[in-house]
C-alpha positions in Angstrom: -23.6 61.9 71.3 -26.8 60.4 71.0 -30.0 62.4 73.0 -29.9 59.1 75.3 -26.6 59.3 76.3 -26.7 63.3 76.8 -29.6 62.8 79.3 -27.3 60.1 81.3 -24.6 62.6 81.7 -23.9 63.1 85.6 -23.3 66.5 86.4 -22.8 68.6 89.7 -26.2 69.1 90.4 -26.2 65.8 92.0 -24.9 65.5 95.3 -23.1 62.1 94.6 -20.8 63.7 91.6 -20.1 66.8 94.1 -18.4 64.8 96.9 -16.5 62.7 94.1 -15.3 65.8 93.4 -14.4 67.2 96.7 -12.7 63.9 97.5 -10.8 63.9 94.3 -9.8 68.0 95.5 -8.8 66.7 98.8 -6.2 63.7 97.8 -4.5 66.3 94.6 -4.0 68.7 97.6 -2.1 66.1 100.4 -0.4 64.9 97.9 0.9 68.4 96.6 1.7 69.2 100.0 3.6 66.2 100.5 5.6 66.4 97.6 6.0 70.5 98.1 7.9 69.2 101.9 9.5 66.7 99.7 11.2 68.7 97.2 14.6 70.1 98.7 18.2 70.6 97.4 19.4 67.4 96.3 16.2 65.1 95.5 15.2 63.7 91.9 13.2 65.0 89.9 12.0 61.5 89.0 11.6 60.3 92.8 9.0 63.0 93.2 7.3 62.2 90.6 7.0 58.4 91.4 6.1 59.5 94.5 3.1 61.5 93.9 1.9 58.8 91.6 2.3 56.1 94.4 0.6 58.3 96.6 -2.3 59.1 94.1 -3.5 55.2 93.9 -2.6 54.3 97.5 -5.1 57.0 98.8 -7.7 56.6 96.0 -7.4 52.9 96.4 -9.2 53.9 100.4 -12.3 54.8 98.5 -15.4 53.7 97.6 -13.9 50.0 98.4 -17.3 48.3 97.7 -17.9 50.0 94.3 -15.5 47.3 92.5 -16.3 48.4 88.8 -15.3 52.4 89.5 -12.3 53.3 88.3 -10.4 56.1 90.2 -6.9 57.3 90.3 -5.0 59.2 88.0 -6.3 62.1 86.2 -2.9 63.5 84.8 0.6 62.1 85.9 2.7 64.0 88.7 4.9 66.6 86.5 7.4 68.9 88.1 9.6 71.6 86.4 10.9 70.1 83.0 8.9 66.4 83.5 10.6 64.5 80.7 14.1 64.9 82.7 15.4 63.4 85.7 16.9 66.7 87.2 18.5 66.9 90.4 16.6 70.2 92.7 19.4 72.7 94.0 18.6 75.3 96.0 17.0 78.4 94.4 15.4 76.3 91.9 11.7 77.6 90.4 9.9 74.4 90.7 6.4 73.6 89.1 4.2 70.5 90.7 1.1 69.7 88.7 -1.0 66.5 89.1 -4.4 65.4 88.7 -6.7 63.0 90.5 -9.9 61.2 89.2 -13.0 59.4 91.5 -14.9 57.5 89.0 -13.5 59.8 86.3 -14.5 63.3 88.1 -11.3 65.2 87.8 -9.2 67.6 90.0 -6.4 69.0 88.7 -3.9 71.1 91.0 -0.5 72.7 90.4 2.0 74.6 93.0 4.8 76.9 92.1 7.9 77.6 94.4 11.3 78.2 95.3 13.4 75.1 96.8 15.2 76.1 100.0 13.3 79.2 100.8 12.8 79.2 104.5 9.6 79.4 106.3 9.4 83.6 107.1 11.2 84.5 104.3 10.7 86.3 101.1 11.4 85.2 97.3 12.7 88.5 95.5 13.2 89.3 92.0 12.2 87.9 88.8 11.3 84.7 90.1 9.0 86.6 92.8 7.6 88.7 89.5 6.5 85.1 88.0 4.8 83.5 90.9 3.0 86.3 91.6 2.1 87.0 88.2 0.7 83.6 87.9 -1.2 84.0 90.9 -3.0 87.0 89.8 -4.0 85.0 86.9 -5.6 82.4 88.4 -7.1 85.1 90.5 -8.6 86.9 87.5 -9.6 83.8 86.0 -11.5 82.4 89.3 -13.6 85.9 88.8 -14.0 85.8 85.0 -15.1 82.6 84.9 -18.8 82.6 84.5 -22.0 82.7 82.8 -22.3 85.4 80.3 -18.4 86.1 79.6 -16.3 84.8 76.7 -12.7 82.8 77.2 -11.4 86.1 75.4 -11.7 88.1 78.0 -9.8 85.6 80.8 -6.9 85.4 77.7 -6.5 89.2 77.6 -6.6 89.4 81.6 -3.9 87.2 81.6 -2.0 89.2 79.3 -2.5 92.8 80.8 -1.5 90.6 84.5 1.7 88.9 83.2 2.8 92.2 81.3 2.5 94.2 84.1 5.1 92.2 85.8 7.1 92.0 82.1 6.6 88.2 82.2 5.3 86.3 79.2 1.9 84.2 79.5 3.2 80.7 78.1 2.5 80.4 74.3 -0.3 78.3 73.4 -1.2 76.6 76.6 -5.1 75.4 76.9 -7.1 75.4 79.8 -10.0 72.6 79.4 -13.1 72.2 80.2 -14.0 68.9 82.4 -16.2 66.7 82.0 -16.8 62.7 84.0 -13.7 61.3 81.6 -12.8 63.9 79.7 -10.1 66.3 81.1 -9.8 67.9 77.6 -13.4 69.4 76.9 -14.6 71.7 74.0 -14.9 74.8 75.7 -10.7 76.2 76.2 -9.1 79.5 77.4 -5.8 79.9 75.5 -3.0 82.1 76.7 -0.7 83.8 74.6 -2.1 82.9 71.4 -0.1 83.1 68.1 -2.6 84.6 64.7 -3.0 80.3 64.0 -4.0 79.4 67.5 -6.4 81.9 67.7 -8.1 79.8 64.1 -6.8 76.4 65.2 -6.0 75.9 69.3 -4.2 72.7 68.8 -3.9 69.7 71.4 -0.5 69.7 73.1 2.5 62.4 78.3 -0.1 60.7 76.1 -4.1 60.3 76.3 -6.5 57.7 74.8 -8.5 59.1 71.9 -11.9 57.3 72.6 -13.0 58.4 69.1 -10.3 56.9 67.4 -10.3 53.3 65.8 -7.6 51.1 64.1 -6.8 47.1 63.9 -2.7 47.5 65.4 -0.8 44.8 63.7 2.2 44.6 66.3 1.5 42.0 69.4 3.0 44.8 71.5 1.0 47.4 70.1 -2.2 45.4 70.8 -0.7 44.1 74.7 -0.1 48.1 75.2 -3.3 49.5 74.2 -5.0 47.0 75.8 -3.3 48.1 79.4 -4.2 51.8 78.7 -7.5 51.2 78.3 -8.1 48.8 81.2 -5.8 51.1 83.4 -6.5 54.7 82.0 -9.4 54.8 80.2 -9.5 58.3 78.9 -7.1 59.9 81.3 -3.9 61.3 80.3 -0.8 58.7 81.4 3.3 58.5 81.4 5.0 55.5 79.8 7.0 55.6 83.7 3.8 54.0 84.8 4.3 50.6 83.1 6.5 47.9 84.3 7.8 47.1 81.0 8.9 50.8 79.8 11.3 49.4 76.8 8.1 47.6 75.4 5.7 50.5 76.6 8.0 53.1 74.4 7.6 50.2 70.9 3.8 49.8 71.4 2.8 53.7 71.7 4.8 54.6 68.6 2.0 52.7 66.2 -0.7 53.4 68.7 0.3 57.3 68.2 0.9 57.0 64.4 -2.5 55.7 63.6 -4.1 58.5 66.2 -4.9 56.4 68.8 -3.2 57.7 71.3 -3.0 61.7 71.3 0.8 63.0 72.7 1.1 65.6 75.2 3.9 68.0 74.0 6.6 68.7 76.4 6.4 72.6 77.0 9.8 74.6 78.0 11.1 77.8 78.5 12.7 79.7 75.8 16.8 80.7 76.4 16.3 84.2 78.1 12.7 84.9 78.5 10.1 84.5 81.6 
């Protein structure tokens, strides 16, 4: 990055960039509560997901109407639970709901954890109450040792001491970015649960658009596909749902991926018996 281009960076110290943000914060969190009074015994996985996504561009489509050149929209694809399966919810299911939204690529990110068919008043008991709160400690810890003068090492081993204390396990691997206007994967990461490698090498786990990345495709769909990622994404992470073609969506990423221009986000699961 050229000295030129450092100096243009907009950053929260302007008053524009803040209220980007806060409007960004403000759809991610209707639309999390919508989809949280969505999600009962008995709806798709793959509904909810649609959903949130429509719900994502119909609100930031409201927006800064007159600015026609600024994009805005999605910042990471609606994901719940496991979010390459269309799973029916049942009741007692642990669900997951993480989506982000961008204004004029200023990211907020947001993600809810709960139990379907718990009623209003009630309690969630047991080792799915040990998980949820666990993971809410974390991001407790982490909104306190987040700041000037600490190292990510010491939010990774608070982490750690949180979910052990419960006898949960902090998901292997799993990144938390830095974010910067387009760029929802910065530099600067926390890792949880980091194996010896990770801990050398934290490695990049739906797809994203490697700006830095350049190669002539040679397949017509290739080239048609890229071309719609980076007039409708830009740098932002995406889901092959989103296209109206998915049969010729899923041919053109597989050369766009080979050659590195598109970067895969890995699907991350539980392991059989563990929390």
């Amino acid at each position: 990055m050229s000295g030129e281009d450092e100096q243009q960076e907009q950053t929260i110290a302007e008053d524009l960039v803040v209220t980007k943000y806060k409007m960004g914060g403000d759809i991610a969190n209707r639309v999390l509560r919508s989809l949280v009074e969505a999600s009962s015994s008995g709806v798709s996985v793959l509904s909810l997901c649609e959903k949130g996504d429509a719900m994502i561009m119909e609100e930031t489509g409201k927006i800064f109407k007159k600015e026609k050149e600024m994009k805005k929209g999605i910042a990471f694809p609606t994901s719940i639970s496991v979010n390459n399966c269309d799973y029916i919810l049942k009741e007692g299911d642990l669900v997951k709901i993480d989506l982000g939204v961008h204004v004029d690529g200023f990211i907020a990110n947001v993600a809810h954890t709960f139990v379907i068919g718990v009623a209003q008043g009630s309690q969630v008991t047991g080792r799915k109450a040990d998980v949820i709160k666990a993971a809410h400690l974390c991001a407790e810890a982490a909104l306190r040792l987040v700041k000037p003068g600490n190292q990510n090492t010491q939010v990774t081993e608070a982490w750690n001491k949180v979910a052990h204390s419960f006898n949960c396990t902090p998901i292997e691997g799993m990144l938390s970015h830095q974010l910067k206007q387009h760029v929802i994967d910065g530099e600067k990461t926390i890792i949880q649960n980091p194996t010896d490698q990770q801990k050398k090498d934290h490695e990049k786990a739906e797809f994203e658009r490697d700006p830095s990345k350049q190669y002539g495709l040679k397949m017509k769909t290739s080239r048609a596909f890229f071309s719609e990622v980076e007039r409708r994404f830009d740098a932002m992470p995406f889901t092959l749902r989103a296209f109206e073609d998915e049969k010729k969506a899923r041919m053109g990423v597989v050369e766009c991926a080979k050659h590195e221009l598109l970067q895969p986000f890995n699907v991350l699961y539980e392991k059989e018996g563990e929390s």
